[in-house]
N, C-alpha and C positions, 0 to 999 in steps of 0.2 A: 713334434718332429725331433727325432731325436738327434741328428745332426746340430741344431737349434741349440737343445736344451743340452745338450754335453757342452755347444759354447757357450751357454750363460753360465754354469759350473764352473767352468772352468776359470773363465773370469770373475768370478767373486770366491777365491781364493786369495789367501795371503799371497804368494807369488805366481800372480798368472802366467800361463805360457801362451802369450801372445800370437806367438805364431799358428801354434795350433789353435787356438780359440779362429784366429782368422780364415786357417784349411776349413774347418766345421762349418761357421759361417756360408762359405763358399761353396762347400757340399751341398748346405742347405738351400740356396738359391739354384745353382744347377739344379738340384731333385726338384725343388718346385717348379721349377722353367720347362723342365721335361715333361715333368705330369702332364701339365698344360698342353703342351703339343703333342703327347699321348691322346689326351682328353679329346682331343682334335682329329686325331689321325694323321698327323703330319708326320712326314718323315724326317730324319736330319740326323747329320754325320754325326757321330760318337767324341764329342770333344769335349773337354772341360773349360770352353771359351763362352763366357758370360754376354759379349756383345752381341756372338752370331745367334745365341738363343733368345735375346731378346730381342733383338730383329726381327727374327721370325714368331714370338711371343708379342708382340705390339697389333697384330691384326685381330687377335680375338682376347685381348684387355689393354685394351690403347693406355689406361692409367699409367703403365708401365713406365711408360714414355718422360713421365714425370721425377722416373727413381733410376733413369738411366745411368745419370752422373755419380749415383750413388751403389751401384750396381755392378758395372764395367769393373768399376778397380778390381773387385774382389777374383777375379782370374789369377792375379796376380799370388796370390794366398797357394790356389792350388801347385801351382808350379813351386813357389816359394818353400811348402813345406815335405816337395820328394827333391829337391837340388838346392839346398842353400847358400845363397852366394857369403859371403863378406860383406856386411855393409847393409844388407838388405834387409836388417830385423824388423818386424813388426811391431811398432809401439803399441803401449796399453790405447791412448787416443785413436789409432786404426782400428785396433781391435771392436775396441767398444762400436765404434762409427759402422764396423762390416758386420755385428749381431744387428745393430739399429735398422740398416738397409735390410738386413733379412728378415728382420720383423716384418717389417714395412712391405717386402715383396711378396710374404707368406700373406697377409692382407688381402693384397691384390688379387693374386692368384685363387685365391681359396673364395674369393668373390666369385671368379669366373669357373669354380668345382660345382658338379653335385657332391651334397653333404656324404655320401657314399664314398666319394672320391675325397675326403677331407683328412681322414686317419691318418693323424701322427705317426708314419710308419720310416721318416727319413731321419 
């Protein structure tokens, strides 16, 4: 996944740019949550909101349900990194925590893929 693997680069650098490690992150989980419900045929609004897709990702890989908590924050990344407030940097600790859930959710996901549907192409 290349969304994925630009945030692990990115973070094992001398000076991470946390934020954007977190936007990639968040990429990364959105693209995989999609596939899914591509994979599916479902339909669903064009957002970059991590809850309503996993919502609707919990009925064909219920696991999900378990990396929720860890999951949901990462919406925040996306918005985070086209409007940046004051205040709202992403630390190295988020950072690392929002590649760890998308490891985690690539997992899941690619459990519930044919190996066709697997390609690192996000």
């Amino acid at each position: 996944m290349r969304d994925l693997k630009a945030a692990g680069q990115l973070l094992n650098t001398e000076e991470p740019l946390s934020d954007v490690v977190g936007f990639h992150a968040q990429q990364a989980v959105e693209k995989l949550l999609k596939a899914l419900l591509v994979y599916h045929g479902v339909e669903f609004e064009k957002v970059h909101t991590i809850r309503y897709l996993m919502d609707l990702c919990v009925k064909y890989a219920g696991e999900l349900e378990l990396l929720r908590e860890h999951a949901e924050p990462l919406t925040r990344y996306a918005v985070q990194e086209r409007y940046p407030l004051p205040g709202s940097e992403v630390t190295i600790e988020e950072a690392v925590s929002a590649v760890e859930a998308a490891h985690r959710i690539r997992e899941v996901v690619f459990r519930h893929l044919p190996p066709d549907c697997r390609e690192d192409r996000t």
